[in-house]
C-alpha positions in Angstrom: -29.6 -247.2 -205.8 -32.3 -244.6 -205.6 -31.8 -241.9 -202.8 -33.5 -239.2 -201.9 -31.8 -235.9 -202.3 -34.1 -233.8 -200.1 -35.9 -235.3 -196.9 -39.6 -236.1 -196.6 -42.4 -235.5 -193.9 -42.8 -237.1 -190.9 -43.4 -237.3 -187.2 -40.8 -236.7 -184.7 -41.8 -239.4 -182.6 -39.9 -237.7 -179.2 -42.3 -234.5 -179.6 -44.9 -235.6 -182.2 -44.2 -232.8 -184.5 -44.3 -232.7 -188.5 -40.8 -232.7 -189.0 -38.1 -233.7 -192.3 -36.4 -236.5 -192.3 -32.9 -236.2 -192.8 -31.4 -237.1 -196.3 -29.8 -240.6 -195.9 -28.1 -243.6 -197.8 -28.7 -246.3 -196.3 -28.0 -248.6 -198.9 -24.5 -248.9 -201.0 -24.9 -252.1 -202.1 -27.7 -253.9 -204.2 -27.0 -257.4 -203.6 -28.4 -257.7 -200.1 -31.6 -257.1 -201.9 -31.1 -258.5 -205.4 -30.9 -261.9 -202.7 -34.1 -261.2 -201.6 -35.8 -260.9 -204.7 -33.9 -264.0 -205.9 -35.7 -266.3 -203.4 -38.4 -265.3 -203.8 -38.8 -265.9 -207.6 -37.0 -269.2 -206.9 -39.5 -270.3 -204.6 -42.3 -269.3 -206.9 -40.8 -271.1 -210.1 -40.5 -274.3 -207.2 -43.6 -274.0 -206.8 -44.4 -274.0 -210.2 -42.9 -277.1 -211.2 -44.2 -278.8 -208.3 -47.9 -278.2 -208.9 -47.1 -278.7 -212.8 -45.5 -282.0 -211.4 -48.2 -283.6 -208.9 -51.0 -281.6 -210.5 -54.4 -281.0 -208.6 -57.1 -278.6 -208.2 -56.9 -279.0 -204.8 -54.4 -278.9 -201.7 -55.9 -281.8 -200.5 -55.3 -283.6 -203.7 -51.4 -282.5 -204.2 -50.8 -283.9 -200.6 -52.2 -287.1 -201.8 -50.2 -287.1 -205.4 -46.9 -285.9 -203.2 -47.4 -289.0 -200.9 -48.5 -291.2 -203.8 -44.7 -290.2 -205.5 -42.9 -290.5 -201.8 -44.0 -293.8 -202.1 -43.0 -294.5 -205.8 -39.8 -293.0 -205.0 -38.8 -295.7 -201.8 -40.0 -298.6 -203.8 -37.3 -297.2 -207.1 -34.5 -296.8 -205.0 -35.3 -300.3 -203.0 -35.4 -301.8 -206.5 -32.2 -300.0 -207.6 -29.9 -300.9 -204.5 -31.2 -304.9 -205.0 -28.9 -304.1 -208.5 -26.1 -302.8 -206.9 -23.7 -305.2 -205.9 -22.9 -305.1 -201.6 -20.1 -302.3 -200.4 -17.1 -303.8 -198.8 
């Protein structure tokens, strides 16, 4: 986890000085932000598939496939409960 040894410029706020800020670690652990970084390269590869799923050159036209396979979706399961016999 990088840290600087030696502080940087800045502005004391309180007097509005050039000042150094102190030399601080604020972070001992990497996986509060290896998390962040996960989630986001989730969401993208989501994304991913779902566009490589509904297709489109347009929002307006994945909204329309995405409601097209909503649809497709209720009538499958409809059709796969009428197999199932009834639960006691």
């Amino acid at each position: 986890i990088p840290t600087l040894q030696k502080g940087l410029k800045t502005v004391d706020l309180a007097g509005g000085r050039e000042t150094l800020a102190r030399y601080e670690r604020s972070d001992i652990c990497a996986v509060p932000r290896a998390l962040a970084v996960a989630e986001a390269m989730l969401a993208w590869e989501l994304a991913v598939a779902y566009r490589e799923r509904l297709g489109g050159d347009s929002m307006e036209e994945i909204l329309l496939r995405h409601h097209e396979y909503g649809e497709y979706l209720e009538h499958f399961l409809e059709r796969s409960q009428g197999d199932r016999p009834a639960e006691k």
